[in-house]
ZAVOKOL-237171 format. One record per residue (C-alpha): residue in three letters; chain; x negated, y, z negated. Coordinates in steps of 0.1 Angstrom, whole numbers, padded with zeros to 4 digits, m for minus. Layout:
<pts>
  code  unit     c1     c2     c3
   ALA     A      X      Y      Z
...
</pts>
This chain:
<pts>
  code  unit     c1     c2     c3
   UNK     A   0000   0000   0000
   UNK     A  m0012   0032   0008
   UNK     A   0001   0063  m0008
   UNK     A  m0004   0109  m0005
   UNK     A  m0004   0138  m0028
   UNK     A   0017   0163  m0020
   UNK     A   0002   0198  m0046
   UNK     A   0035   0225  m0051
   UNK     A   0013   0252  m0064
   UNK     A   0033   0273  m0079
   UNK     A   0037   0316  m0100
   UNK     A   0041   0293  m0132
   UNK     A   0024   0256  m0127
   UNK     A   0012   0236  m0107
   UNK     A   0030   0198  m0098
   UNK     A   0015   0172  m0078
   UNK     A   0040   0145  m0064
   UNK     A   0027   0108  m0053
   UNK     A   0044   0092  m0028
   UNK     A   0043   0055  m0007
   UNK     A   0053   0053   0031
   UNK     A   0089   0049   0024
   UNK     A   0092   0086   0011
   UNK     A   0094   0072  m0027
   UNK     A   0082   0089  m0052
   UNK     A   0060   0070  m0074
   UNK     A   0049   0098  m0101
   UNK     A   0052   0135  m0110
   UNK     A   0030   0156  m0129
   UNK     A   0029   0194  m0136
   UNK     A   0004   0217  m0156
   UNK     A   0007   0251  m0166
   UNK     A  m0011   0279  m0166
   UNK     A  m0012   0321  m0178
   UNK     A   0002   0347  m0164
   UNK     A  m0010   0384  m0175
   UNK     A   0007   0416  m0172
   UNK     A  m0020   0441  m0180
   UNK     A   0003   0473  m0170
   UNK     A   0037   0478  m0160
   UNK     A   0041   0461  m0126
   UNK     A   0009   0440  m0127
   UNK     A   0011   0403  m0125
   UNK     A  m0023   0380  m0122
   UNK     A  m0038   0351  m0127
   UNK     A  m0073   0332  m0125
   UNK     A  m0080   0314  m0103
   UNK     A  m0102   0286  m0119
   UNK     A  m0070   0283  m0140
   UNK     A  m0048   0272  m0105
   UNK     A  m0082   0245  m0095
   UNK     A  m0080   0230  m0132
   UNK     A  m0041   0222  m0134
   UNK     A  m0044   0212  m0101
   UNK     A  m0072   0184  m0106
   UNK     A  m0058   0175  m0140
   UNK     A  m0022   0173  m0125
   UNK     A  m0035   0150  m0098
   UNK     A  m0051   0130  m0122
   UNK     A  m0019   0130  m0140
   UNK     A  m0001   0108  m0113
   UNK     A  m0031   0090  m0103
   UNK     A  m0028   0077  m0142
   UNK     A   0013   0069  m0140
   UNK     A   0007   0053  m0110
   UNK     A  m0021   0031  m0114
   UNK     A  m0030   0029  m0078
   UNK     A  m0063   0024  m0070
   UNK     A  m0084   0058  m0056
   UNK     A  m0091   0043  m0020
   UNK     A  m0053   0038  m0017
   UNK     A  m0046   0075  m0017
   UNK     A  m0052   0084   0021
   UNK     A  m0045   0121   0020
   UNK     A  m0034   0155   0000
   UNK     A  m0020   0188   0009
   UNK     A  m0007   0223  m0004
   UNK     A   0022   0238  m0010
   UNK     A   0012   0273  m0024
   UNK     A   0028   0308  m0037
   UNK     A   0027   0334  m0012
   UNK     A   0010   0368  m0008
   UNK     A  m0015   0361  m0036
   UNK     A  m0050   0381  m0031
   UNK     A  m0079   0367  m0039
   UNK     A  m0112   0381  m0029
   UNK     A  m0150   0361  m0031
   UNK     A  m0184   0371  m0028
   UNK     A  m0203   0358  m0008
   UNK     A  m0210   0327  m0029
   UNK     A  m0175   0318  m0027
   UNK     A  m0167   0334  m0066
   UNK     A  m0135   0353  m0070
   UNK     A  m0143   0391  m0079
   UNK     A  m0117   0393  m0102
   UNK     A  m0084   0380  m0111
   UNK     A  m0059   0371  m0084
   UNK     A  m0035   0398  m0074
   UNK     A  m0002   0375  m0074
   UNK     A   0032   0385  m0050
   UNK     A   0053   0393  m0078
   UNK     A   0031   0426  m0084
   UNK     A   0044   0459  m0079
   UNK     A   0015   0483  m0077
   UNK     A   0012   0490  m0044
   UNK     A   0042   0514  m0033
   UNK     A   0015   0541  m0022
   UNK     A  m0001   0516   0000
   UNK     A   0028   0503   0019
   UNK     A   0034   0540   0028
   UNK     A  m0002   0543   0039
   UNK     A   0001   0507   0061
   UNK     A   0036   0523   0075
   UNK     A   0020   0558   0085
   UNK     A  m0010   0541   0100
   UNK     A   0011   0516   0122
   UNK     A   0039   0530   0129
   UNK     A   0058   0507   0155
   UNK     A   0033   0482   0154
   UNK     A   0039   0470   0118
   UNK     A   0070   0455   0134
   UNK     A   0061   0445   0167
   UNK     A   0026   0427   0157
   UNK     A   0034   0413   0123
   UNK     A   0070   0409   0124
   UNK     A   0076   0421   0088
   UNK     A   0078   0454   0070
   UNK     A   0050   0466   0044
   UNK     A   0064   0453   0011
   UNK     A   0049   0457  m0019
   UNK     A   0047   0416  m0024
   UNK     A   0020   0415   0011
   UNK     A  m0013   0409   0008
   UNK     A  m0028   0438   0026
   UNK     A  m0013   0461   0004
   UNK     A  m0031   0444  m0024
   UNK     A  m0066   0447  m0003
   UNK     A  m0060   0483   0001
   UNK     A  m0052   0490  m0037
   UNK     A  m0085   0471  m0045
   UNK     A  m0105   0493  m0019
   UNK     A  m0092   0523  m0033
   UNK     A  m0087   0519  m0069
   UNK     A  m0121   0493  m0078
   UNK     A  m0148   0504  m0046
   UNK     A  m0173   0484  m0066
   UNK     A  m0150   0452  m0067
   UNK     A  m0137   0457  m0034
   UNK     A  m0177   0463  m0024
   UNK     A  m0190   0427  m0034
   UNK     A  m0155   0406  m0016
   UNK     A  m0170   0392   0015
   UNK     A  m0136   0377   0026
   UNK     A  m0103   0373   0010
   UNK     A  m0078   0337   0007
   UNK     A  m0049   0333  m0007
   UNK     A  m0037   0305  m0036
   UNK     A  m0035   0274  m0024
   UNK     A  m0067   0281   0001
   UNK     A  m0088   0288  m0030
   UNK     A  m0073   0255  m0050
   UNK     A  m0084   0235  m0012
   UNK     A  m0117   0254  m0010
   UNK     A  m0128   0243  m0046
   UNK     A  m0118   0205  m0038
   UNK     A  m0134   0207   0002
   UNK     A  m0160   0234   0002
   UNK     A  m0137   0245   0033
   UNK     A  m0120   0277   0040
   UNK     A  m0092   0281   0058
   UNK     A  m0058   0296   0061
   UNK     A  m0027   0278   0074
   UNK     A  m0006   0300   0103
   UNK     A   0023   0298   0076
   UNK     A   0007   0315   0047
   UNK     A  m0010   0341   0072
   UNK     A   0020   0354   0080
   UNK     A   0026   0366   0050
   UNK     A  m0005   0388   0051
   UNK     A   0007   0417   0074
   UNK     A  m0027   0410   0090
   UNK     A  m0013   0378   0111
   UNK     A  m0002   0389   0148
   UNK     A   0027   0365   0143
   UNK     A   0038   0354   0178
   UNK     A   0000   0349   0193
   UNK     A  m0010   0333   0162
   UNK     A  m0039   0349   0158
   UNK     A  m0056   0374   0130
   UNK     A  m0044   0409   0144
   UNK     A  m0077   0430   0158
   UNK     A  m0056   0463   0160
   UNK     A  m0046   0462   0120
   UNK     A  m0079   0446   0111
   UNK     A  m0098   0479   0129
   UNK     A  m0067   0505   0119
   UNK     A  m0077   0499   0082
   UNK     A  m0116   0491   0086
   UNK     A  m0115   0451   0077
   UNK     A  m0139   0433   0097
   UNK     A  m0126   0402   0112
   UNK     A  m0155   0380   0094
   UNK     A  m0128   0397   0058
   UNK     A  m0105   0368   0076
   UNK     A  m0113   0327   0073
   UNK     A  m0108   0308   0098
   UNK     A  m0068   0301   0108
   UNK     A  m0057   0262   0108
   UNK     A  m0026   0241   0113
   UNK     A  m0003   0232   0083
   UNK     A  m0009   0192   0089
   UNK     A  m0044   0201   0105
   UNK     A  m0077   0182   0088
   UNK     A  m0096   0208   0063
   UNK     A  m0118   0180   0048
   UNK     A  m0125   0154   0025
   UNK     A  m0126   0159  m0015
   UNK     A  m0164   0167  m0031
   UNK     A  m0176   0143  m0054
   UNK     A  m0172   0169  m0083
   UNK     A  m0135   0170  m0075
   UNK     A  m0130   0134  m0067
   UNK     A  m0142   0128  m0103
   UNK     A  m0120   0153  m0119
   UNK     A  m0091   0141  m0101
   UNK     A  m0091   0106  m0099
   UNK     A  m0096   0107  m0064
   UNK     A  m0119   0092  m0033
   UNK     A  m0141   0112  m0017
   UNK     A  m0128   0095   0013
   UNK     A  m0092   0109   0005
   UNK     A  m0088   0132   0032
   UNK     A  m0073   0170   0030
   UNK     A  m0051   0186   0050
   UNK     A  m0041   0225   0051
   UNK     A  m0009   0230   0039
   UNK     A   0016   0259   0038
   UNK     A   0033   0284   0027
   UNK     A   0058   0271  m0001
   UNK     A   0090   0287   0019
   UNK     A   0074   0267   0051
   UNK     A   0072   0237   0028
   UNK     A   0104   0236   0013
   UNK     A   0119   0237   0046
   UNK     A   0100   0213   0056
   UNK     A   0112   0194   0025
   UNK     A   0145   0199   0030
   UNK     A   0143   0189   0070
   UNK     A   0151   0222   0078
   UNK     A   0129   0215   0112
   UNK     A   0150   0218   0141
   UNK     A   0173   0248   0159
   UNK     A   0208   0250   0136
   UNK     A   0200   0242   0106
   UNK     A   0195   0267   0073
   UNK     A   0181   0263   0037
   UNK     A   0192   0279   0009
   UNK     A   0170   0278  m0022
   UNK     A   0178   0293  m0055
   UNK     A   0146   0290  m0077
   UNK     A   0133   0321  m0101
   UNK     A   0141   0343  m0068
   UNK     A   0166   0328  m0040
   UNK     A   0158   0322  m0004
   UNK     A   0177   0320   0031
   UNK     A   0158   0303   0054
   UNK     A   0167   0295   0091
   UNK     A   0149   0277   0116
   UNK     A   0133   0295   0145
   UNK     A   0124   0277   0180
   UNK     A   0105   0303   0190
   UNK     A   0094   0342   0188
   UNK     A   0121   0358   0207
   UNK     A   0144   0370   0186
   UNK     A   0137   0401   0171
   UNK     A   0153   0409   0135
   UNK     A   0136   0446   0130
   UNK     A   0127   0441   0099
   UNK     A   0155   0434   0084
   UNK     A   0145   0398   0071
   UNK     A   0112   0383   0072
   UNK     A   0097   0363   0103
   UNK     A   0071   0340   0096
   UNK     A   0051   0309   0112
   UNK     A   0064   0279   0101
   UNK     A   0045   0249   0087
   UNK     A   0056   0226   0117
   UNK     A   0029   0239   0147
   UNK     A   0042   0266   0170
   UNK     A   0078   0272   0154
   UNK     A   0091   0299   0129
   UNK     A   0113   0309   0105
   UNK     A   0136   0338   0095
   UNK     A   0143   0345   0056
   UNK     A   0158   0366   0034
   UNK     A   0150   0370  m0002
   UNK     A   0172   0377  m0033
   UNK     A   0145   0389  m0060
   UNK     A   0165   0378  m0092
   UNK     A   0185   0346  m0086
   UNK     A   0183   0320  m0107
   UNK     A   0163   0347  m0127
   UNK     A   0196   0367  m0131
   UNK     A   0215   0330  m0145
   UNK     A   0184   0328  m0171
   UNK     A   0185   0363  m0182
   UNK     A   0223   0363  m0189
   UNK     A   0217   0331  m0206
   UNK     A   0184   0344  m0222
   UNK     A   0204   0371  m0240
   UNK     A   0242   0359  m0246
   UNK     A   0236   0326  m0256
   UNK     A   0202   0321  m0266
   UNK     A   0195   0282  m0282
   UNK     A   0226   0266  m0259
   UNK     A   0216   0248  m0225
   UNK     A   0226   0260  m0189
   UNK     A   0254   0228  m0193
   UNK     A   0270   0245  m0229
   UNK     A   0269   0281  m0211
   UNK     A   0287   0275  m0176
   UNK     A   0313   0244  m0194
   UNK     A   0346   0254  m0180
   UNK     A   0331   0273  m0149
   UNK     A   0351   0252  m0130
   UNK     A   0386   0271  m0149
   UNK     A   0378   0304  m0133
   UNK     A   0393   0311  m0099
   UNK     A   0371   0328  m0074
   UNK     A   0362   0363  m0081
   UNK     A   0362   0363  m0122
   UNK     A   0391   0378  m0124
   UNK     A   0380   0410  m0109
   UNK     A   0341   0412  m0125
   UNK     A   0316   0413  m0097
   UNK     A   0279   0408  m0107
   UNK     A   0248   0428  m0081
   UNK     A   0222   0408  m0094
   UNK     A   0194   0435  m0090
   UNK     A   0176   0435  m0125
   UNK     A   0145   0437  m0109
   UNK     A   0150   0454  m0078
   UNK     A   0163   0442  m0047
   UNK     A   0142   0426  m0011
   UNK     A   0171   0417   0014
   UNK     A   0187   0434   0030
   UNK     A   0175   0464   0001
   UNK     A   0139   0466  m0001
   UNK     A   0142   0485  m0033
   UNK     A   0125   0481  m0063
   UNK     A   0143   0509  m0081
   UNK     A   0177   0495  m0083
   UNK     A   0195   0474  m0109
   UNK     A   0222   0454  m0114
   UNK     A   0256   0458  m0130
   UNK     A   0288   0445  m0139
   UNK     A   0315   0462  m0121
   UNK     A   0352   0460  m0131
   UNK     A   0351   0452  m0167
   UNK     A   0381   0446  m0190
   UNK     A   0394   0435  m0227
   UNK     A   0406   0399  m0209
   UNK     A   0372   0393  m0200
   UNK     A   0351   0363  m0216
   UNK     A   0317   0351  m0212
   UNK     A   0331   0324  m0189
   UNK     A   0340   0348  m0169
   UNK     A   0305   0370  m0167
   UNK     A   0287   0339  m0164
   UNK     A   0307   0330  m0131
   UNK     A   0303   0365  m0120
   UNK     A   0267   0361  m0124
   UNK     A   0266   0333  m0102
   UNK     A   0292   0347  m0076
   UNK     A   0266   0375  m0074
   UNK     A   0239   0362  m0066
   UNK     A   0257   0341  m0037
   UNK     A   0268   0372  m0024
   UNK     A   0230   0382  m0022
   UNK     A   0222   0352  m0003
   UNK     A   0251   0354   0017
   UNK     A   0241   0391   0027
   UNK     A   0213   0374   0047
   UNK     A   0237   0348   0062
   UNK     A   0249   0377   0076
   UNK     A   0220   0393   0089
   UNK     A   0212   0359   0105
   UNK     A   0252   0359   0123
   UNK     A   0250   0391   0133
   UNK     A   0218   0384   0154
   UNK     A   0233   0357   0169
   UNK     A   0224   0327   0151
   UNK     A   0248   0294   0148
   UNK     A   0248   0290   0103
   UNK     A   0277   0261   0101
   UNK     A   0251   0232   0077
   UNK     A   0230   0248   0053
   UNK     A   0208   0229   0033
   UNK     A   0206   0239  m0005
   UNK     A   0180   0233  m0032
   UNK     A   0165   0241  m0065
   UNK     A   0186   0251  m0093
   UNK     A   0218   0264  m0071
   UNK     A   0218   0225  m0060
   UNK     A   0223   0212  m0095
   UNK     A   0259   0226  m0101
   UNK     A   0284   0210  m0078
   UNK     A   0304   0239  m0089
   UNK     A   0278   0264  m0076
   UNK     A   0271   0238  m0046
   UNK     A   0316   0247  m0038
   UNK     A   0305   0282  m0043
   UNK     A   0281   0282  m0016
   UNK     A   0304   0265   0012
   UNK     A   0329   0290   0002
   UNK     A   0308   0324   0002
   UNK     A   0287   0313   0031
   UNK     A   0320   0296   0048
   UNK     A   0297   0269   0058
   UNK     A   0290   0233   0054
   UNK     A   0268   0231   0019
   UNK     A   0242   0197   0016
   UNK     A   0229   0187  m0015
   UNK     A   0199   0159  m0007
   UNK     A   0196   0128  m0031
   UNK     A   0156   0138  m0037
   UNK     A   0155   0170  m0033
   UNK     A   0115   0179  m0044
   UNK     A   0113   0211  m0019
   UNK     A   0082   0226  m0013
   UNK     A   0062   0196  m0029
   UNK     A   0077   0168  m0008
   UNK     A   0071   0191   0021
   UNK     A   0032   0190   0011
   UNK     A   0034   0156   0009
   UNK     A   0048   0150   0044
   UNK     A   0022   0170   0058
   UNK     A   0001   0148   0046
   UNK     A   0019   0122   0055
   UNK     A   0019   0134   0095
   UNK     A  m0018   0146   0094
   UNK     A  m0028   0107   0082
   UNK     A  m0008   0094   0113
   UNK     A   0016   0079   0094
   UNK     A   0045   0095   0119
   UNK     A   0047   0110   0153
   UNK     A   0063   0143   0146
   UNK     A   0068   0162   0113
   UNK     A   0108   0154   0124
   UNK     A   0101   0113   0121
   UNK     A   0087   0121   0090
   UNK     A   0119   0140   0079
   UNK     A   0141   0111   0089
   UNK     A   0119   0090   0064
   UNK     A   0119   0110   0039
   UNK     A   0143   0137   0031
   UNK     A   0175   0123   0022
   UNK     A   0207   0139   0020
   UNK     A   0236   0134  m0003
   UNK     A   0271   0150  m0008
   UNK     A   0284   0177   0016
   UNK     A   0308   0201   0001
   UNK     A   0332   0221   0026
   UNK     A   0345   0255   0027
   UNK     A   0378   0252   0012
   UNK     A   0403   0279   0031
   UNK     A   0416   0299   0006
   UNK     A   0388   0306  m0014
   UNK     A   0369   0314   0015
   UNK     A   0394   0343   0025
   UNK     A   0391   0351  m0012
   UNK     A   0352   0357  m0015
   UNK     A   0354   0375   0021
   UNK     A   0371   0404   0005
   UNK     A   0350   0401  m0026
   UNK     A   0322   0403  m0007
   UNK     A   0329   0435   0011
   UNK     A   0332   0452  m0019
   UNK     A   0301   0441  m0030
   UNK     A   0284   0451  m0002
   UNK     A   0295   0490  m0012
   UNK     A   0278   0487  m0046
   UNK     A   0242   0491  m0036
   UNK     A   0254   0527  m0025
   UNK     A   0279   0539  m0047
   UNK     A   0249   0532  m0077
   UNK     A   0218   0539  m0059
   UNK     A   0214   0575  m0069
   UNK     A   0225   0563  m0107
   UNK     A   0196   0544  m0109
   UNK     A   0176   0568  m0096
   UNK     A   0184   0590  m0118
   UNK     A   0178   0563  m0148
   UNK     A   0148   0555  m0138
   UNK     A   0129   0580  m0158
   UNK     A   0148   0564  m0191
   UNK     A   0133   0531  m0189
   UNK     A   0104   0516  m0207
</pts>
């Protein structure tokens, strides 16, 4: 029997899945590591910390499933986007990892705007957010010259995790794309915004397919992790790219909806044709020359955990939304914008915040709880939307992470979306999709699709039921006019916070 790794490298840990040819999985592990908010906005991490839970998570599995080392043919990556890190020219990290959940860099997404103009959108397909790696570069070079001085050339996560294990450097077309440096279409880094903001091209390593060969583990590595130095490694991808690739999403028609910390729409693109202006992201996929749109709701399962967080702290996610099931669509008239820490699609905005609108003496918690959940539905749906009006067929969408573990929430979604809503009977996301790349680049199938048919299984369906989706169709329309009527309110409150 011969078995692969697949690495989900994610803001919070790190979990390495083992899996035979039939797509089982054998063994899970996880590790953790810090997080540190030195100011207001900041969010890094180390990056020795990301190599050590990955090596002692592998380990981990190797252990549970005690299958021999030369019987694990390959790894591969699924990794956090955005995340800067810059080495020397020994291949050290400067200084800590600037992570995509950092919000330093308004000033510089202004600068990458002015400096680009048209060609932001035309040559990397997405706007400057503050989430992008080249805004991070540009804060370095500006605010820490001497830092910025000694970074020869700059990777992000997972590359990092991969060069410590390989001695390789590379970056997967996927993860690129999240760069703004990445001429999307051409696959190739961009010359024009490498010499508009004085990076020399050597500042980029060298681009590589998601299931494409980066090399075989070190024997330092191989030690740490329980692994053969035969064990071969293969590139990886971004973990949006990943999870779709988890979840199948890998052909024209289909749509993923993922509702981890943040919440993602993700459709499948055949090609580089259609143009979206911006208004959602367009990135390479991890499955060679296709793409993906996406649209991003900041706080989503976020906005669940903080309601539960504060209004019923010590009781599960099961004692909190008991009953949900009671509450007819809409919660009786309470609608939820679930913006408590800003807003990416179709609001790039990191000023707004949320609110409850429409509250009365007959309300209970029941009742905000399901208007917490409505709301951030209606935030996904708003790039269901953006994905309809461009044309786009959205009838099956495929949903993970924690949105997929509420059947209730799984009926919500078919209704909002007025789609078909799949739930999948192993549903791993990004990691599984690591795992399949491996999976592909060790020959194991023809096509990243064969692979699919192998391994991502589905399980119930829930359809749009009529009523209700006639219901949330109104509801959502006035959603849609909240963002405006309390934009300049939280403008104005913005001075007020801590």
């Amino acid at each position: 029997m011969s078995y692969v790794i697949g690495i989900d490298l994610g803001t919070s840990a790190v979990k390495a899945l083992l899996l035979d040819r039939s797509g089982a999985i054998i063994a899970e592990a996880s590790r953790d590591y810090p997080l540190f908010h030195e100011h207001s906005g900041w969010s890094e991490q180390r990056p020795n910390d990301w190599v050590d839970g990955t090596l002692g998570a592998v380990q981990d599995v190797v252990q549970k499933a005690g299958v021999p080392a030369d019987s694990i043919e390959g790894i591969s990556f699924s990794g956090q986007m955005h995340g800067l890190v810059l080495l020397d020219e020994a291949g050290n990290p400067v200084r800590n990892a600037i992570l995509w959940n950092d919000t330093r860099t308004t000033a510089e997404c202004r600068e990458i705007e002015q400096t680009l103009g048209s060609d932001l959108l035309s040559i990397t397909r997405n706007p400057a957010l503050e989430g992008f790696t080249l805004p991070k570069i540009l804060w370095v070079r500006k605010h820490e010259p001497e830092v910025f001085t000694a970074a020869k050339l700059f990777v992000l996560p997972k590359d990092y995790v991969r060069y410590k294990l390989t001695g390789e450097l590379h970056m997967d077309y996927s993860d690129a794309a999240g760069t703004l440096l990445l001429d999307v279409a051409n696959k190739a880094w961009s010359g024009a915004v490498l010499q508009a903001f004085g990076l020399p091209a050597s500042f980029c390593p060298p681009l590589i397919e998601s299931h494409g060969l980066a090399g075989t583990i070190l024997p330092e590595a191989a030690a740490g992790a329980g692994l053969s130095t035969a064990t071969k490694v293969f590139a990886g991808g971004a973990d949006n790219a990943c999870g779709a690739i988890g979840s199948g999403i890998l052909k024209d028609g289909l749509t993923m909806c993922s509702i981890g910390t943040s919440g993602v729409i993700l459709s499948y693109e055949n090609g580089s044709g259609n143009d979206f202006r911006g208004k959602v992201h367009f990135f390479n996929h991890g499955k060679q020359d296709a793409f993906y749109a996406m649209g991003v709701t900041l706080a989503a399962g976020y906005s669940l955990t903080w309601f539960k967080n504060t209004f019923a702290k010590g009781e599960s996610f099961n004692e909190l939304l008991s009953g949900i099931d009671q509450v007819r669509p809409g919660s009786n008239g309470l609608l939820f914008t679930p913006y408590i820490v800003g807003e990416r699609t179709p609001h790039p905005d990191a000023v707004i915040r949320g609110s409850f609108i429409g509250i009365d003496g007959s309300h209970e918690r029941i009742h905000f709880a399901r208007s917490v959940m409505e709301g951030i539905t209606f935030s996904l749906n708003e790039s269901v939307q953006l994905f309809r009006e461009a044309g786009k067929t959205v009838d099956t969408i495929v949903s993970i992470g924690g949105g997929a573990q509420n059947p209730v929430w799984l009926q919500m979604q078919a209704d909002i979306f007025n789609a078909d809503v799949v739930a999948l009977e192993n549903e791993q996301g990004p990691g599984l999709g690591a795992a399949m790349l491996a999976a592909y680049g060790c020959g194991w199938f023809d096509s990243l699709d064969a692979c699919a048919d192998q391994f991502v299984k589905r399980a119930a369906t829930y359809k749009p039921v009529p009523s209700a989706v006639e219901a949330y169709a109104g509801l959502f329309r006035i959603y849609q006019d909240v963002y405006g009527q309390t934009k300049s309110l939280n403008d104005a409150l913005k001075s007020y916070r801590n």
